[in-house]
C-alpha positions as CSV (number, residue, x, y, z in Angstrom):
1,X,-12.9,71.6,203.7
2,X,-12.2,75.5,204.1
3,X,-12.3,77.3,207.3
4,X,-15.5,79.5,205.2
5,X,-17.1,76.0,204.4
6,X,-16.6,74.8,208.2
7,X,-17.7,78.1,209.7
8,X,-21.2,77.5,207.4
9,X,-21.5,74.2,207.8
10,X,-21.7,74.9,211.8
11,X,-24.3,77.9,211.0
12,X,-26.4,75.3,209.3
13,X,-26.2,72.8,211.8
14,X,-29.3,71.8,214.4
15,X,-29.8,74.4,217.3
16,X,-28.8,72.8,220.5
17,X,-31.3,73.1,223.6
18,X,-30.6,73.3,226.7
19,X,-33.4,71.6,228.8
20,X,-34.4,72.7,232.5
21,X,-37.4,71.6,234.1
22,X,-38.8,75.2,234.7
23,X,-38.3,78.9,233.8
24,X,-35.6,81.1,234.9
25,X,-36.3,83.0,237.8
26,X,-35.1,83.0,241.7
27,X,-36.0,79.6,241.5
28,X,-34.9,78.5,238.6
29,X,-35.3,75.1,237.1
30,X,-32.8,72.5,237.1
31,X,-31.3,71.1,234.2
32,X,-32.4,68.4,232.4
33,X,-30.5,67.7,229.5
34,X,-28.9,68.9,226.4
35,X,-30.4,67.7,222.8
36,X,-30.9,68.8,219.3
37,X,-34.5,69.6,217.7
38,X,-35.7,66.7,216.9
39,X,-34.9,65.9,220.8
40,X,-31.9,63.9,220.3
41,X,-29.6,64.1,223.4
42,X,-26.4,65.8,222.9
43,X,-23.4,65.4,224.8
44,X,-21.6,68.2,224.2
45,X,-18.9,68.7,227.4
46,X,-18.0,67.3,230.6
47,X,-19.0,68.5,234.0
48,X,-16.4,70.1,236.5
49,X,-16.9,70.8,239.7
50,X,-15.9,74.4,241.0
51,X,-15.2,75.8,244.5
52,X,-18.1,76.1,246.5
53,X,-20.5,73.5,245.9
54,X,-20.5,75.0,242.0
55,X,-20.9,72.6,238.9
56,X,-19.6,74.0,235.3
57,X,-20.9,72.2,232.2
58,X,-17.5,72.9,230.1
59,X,-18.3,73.2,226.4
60,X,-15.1,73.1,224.5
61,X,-15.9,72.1,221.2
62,X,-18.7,73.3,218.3
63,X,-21.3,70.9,217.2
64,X,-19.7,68.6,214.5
65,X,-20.5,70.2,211.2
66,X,-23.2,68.6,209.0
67,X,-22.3,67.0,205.9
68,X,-24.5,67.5,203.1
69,X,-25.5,65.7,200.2
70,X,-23.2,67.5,198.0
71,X,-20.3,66.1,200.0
72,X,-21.4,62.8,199.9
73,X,-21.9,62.9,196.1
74,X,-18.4,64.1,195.8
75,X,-17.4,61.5,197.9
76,X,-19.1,58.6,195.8
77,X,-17.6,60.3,192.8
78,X,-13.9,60.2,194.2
79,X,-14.8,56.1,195.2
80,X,-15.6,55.1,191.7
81,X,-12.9,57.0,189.9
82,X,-10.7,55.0,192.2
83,X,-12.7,52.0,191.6
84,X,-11.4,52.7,187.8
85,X,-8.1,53.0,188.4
86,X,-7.8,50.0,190.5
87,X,-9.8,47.9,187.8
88,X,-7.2,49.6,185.5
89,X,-4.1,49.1,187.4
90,X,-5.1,45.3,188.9
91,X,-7.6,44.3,186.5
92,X,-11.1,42.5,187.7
93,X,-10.0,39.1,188.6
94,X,-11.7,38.7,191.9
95,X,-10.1,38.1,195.5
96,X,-9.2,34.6,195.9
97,X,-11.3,33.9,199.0
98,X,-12.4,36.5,202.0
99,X,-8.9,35.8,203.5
100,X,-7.7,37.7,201.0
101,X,-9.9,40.7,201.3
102,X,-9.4,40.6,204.8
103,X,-5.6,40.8,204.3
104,X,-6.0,44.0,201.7
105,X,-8.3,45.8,204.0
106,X,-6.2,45.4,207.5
107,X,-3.2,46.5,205.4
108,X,-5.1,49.8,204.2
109,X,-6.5,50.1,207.8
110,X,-2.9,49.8,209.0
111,X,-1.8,53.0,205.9
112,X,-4.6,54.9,207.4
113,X,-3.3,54.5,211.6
114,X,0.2,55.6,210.0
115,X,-1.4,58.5,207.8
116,X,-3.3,59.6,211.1
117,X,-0.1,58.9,213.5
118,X,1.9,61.6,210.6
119,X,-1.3,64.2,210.9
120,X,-1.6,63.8,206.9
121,X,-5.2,64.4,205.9
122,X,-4.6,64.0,202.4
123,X,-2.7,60.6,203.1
124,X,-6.0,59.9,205.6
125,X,-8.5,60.4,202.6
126,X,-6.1,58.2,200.3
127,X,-6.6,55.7,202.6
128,X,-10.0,55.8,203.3
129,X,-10.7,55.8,199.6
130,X,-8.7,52.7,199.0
131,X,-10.1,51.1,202.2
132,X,-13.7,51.7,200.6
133,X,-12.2,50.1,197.1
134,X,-11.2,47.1,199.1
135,X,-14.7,46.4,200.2
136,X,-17.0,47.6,197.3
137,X,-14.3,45.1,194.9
138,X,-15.1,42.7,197.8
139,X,-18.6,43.0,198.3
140,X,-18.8,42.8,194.0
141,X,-16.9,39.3,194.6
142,X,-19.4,38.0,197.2
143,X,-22.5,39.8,195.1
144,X,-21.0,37.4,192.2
145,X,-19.9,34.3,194.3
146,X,-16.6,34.8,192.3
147,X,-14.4,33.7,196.0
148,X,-14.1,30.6,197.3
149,X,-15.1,29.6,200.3
């Protein structure tokens, strides 16, 4: 995602509120709570405690950006082309037994830890898309009752 995509995907996301249990004033409310519109709570920092009897709520970090539908198509469509390729490379004999999809997944779960340990987000996405191959293939061998059990 660009930085001008991020930066408008946190423009678009929900508000957050800041809740107190009266108006400002000299004697201001105290707070409640932090949530979104629709009145989900939010935690959005951690509370430090400051010289003086003084608490700071310490917001370091934007809300998460929202991801649209868009993205998610996108997504879908970079998890079938893969799903061709494997069908393509491997062929569609199914997994021997759930052992066996348990053994591909954990060894693409293991690709991704390494692809996160070397900060490689295009390695990260690799692996996520061939973790989500693992278990649509396997999920289409259950679906078929193509494994034994």
């Amino acid at each position: 995602m660009t930085e001008q995509k991020k930066m408008e995907s946190r423009q678009d996301a929900e508000a957050i509120n800041i809740i107190f249990d009266g108006p400002p004033g000299p004697e201001a409310g105290r707070f409640v709570e932090i949530e979104t519109d629709d009145g989900k709570s939010l935690n959005v920092g951690e509370w430090i405690e400051k010289s003086g009897g003084m608490w700071a709520l310490r917001i370091t970090k934007s809300p998460r950006p929202r991801i649209g539908g868009e993205a998610i198509g996108n997504a879908i469509a970079d998890l079938m082309n893969c799903l061709k390729i494997r069908l393509t490379q491997k062929g569609d004999g199914a997994f021997a037994s759930p052992h066996e999809v348990f053994g591909v997944v954990i060894e693409e779960v293991l690709e991704l830890l390494l692809a996160i340990l070397n900060n490689n987000p295009e390695a990260v996405r690799r692996e996520l898309l061939d973790i989500a191959v693992a278990c649509v293939f396997g999920v289409a061998c259950i679906n078929e009752k193509a494994m034994d059990w």
